[in-house]
C-alpha positions as a Markdown table, in Angstrom:
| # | Residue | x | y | z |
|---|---|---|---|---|
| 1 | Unk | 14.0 | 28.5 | 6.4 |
| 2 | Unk | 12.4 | 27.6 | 10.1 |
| 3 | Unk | 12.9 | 23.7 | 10.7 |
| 4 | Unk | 11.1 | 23.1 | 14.0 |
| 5 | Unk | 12.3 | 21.6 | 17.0 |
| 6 | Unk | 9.6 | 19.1 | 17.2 |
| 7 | Unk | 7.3 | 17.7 | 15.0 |
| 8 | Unk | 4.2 | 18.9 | 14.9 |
| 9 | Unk | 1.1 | 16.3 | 15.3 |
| 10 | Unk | -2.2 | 17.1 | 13.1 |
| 11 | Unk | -5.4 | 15.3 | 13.7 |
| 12 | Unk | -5.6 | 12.2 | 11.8 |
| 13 | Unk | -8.1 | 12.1 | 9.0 |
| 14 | Unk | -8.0 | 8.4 | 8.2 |
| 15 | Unk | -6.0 | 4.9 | 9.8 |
| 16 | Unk | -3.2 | 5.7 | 7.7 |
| 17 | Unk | -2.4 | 9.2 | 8.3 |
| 18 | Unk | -2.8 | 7.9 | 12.3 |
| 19 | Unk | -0.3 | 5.7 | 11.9 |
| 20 | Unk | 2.3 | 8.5 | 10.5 |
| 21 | Unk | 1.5 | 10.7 | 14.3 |
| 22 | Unk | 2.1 | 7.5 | 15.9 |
| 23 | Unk | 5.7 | 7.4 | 14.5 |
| 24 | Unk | 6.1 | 11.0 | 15.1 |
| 25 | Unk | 5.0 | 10.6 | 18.5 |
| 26 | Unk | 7.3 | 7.7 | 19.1 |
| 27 | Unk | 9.7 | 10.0 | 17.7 |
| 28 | Unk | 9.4 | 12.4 | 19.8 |
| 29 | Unk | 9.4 | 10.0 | 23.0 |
| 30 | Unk | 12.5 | 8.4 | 22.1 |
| 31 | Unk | 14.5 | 10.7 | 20.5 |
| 32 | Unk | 14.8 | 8.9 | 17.2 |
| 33 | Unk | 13.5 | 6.6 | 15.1 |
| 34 | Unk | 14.1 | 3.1 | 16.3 |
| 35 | Unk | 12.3 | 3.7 | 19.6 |
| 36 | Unk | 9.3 | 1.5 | 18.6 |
| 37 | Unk | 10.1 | -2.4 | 18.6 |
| 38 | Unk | 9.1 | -4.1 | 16.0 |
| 39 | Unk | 10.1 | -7.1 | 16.8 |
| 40 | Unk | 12.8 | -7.5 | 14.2 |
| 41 | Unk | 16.6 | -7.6 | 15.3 |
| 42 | Unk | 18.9 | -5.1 | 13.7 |
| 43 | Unk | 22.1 | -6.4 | 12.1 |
| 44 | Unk | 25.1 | -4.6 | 11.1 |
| 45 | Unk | 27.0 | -5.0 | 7.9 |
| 46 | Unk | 29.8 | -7.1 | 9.6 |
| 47 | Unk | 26.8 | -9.3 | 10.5 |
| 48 | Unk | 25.4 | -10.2 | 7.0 |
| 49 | Unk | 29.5 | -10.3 | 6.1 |
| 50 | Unk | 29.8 | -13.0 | 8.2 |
| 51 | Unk | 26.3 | -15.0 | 7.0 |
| 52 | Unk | 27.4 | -14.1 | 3.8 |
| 53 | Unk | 31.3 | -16.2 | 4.6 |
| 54 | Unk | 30.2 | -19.0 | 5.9 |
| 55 | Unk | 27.2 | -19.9 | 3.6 |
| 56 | Unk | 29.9 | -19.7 | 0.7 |
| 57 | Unk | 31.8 | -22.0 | 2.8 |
| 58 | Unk | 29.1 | -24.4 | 4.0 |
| 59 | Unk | 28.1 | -24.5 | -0.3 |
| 60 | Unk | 31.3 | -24.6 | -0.7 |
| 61 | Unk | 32.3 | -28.3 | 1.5 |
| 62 | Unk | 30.0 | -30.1 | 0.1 |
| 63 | Unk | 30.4 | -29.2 | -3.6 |
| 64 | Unk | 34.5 | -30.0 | -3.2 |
| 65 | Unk | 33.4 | -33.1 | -2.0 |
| 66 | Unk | 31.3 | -34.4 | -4.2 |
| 67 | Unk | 33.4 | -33.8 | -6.8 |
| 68 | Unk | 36.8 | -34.7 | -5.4 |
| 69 | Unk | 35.1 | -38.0 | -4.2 |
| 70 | Unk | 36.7 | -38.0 | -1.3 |
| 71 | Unk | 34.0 | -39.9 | 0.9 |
| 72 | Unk | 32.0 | -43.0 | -0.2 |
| 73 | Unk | 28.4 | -42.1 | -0.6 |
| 74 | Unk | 27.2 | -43.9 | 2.7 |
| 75 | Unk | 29.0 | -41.3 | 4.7 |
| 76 | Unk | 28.9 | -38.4 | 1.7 |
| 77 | Unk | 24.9 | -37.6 | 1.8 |
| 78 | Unk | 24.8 | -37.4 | 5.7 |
| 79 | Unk | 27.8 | -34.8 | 6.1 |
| 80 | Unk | 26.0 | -33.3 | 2.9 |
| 81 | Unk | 22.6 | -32.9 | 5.0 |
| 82 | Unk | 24.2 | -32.2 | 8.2 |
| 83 | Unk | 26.4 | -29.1 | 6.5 |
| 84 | Unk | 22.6 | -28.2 | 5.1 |
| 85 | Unk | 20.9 | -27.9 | 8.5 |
| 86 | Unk | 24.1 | -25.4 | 9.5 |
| 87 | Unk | 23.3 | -23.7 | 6.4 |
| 88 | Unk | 19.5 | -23.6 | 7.3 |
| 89 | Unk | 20.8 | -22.1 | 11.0 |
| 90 | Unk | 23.4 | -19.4 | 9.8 |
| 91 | Unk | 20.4 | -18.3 | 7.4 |
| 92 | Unk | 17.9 | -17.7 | 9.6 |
| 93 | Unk | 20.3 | -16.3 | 12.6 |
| 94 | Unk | 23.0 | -13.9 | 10.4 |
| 95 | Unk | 19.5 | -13.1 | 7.8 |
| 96 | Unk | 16.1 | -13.4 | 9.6 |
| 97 | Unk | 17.5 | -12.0 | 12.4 |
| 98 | Unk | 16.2 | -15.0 | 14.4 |
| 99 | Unk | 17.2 | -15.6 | 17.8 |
| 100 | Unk | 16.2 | -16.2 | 21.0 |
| 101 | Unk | 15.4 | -12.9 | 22.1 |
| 102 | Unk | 11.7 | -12.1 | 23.6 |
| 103 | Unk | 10.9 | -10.2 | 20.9 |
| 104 | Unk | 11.1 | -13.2 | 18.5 |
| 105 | Unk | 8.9 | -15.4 | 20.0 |
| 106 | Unk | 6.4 | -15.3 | 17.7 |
| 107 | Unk | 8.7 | -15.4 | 15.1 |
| 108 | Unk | 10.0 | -18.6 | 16.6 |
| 109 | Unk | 6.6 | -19.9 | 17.2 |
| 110 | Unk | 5.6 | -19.3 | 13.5 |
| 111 | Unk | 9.3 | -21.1 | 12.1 |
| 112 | Unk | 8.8 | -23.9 | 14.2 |
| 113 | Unk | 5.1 | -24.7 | 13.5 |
| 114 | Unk | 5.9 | -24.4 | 9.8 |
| 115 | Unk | 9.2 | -27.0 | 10.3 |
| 116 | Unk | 6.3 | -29.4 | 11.8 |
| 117 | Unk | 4.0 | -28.6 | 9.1 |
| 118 | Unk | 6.9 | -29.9 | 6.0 |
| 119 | Unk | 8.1 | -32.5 | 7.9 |
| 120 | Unk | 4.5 | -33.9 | 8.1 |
| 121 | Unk | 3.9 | -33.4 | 4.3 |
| 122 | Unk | 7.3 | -34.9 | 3.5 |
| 123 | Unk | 7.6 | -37.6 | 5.6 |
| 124 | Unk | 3.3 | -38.1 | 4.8 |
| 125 | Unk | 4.6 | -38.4 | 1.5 |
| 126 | Unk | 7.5 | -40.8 | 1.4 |
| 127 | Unk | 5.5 | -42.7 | 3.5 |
| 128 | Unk | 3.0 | -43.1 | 1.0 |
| 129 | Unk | 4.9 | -43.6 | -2.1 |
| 130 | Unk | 6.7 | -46.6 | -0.3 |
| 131 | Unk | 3.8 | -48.2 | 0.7 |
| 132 | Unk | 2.6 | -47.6 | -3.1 |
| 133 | Unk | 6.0 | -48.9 | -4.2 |
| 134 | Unk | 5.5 | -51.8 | -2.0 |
| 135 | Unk | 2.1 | -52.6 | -2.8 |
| 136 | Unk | 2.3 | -52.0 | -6.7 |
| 137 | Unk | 5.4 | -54.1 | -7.6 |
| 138 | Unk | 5.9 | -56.7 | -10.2 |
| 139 | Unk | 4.7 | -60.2 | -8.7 |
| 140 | Unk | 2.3 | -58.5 | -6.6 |
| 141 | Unk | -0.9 | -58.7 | -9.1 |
| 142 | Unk | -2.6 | -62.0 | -8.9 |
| 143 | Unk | -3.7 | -63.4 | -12.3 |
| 144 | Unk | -2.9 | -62.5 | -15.8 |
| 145 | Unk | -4.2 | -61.7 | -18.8 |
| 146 | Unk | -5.8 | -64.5 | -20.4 |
């Protein structure tokens, strides 16, 4: 069986097939597959260990918690959303692969306009239902019935 040293590179018929040579050429420019940059990061299995440890722990703190009671609610729901965020962080660092890398500027670009996008619906929207709330309680309709 004759297994060639290089790849050989056929004319491309169609778009797809082009895109197969342009692997193989990158291939062949590199020395191996991960030559062309994606603009992904690469993360070992130690990596997505880790993620995977301290998102059980970061569930984990606030669910003892809450049910051990051992912090009054005033103070429980803030370390709750504060322990959240860090959860938000470790999943998009040890998961998306998101960093602050060149190669994830778009990637940052596109996270952070979609942050500003849901915090304008949801803060749109509690706006609006207190202002309904406010607006639409008992007392607040003039007259009556009859």
């Amino acid at each position: 069986m004759h297994i060639p040293d290089k790849p050989t590179l056929h004319k491309a018929n169609d778009p797809h097939t082009e895109l197969a040579d342009h692997h193989a050429v990158d291939k062949l420019n590199h020395g191996h597959g991960h030559g062309h940059d994606h603009g992904a990061g690469h993360a070992s299995v130690k990596d997505y260990l880790i993620g995977f440890a301290l998102a059980v722990i970061l569930t984990a703190i606030p669910f003892a918690l809450t049910m051990l009671k051992i912090l009054p609610a005033s103070t429980l729901v803030p370390v709750i959303l504060i322990l959240g965020v860090i959860q938000i962080v470790v999943h998009l660092y040890y998961f998306l692969h998101m960093n602050t890398s060149s190669s994830q500027v778009w990637n940052n670009l596109a996270f952070v306009f979609t942050a500003i996008i849901l915090g304008i619906l949801i803060v749109g929207s509690l706006w609006v239902m207190t202002h309904l709330n406010h607006n639409m309680a008992p007392g607040m309709m003039g007259g009556g019935m009859g």
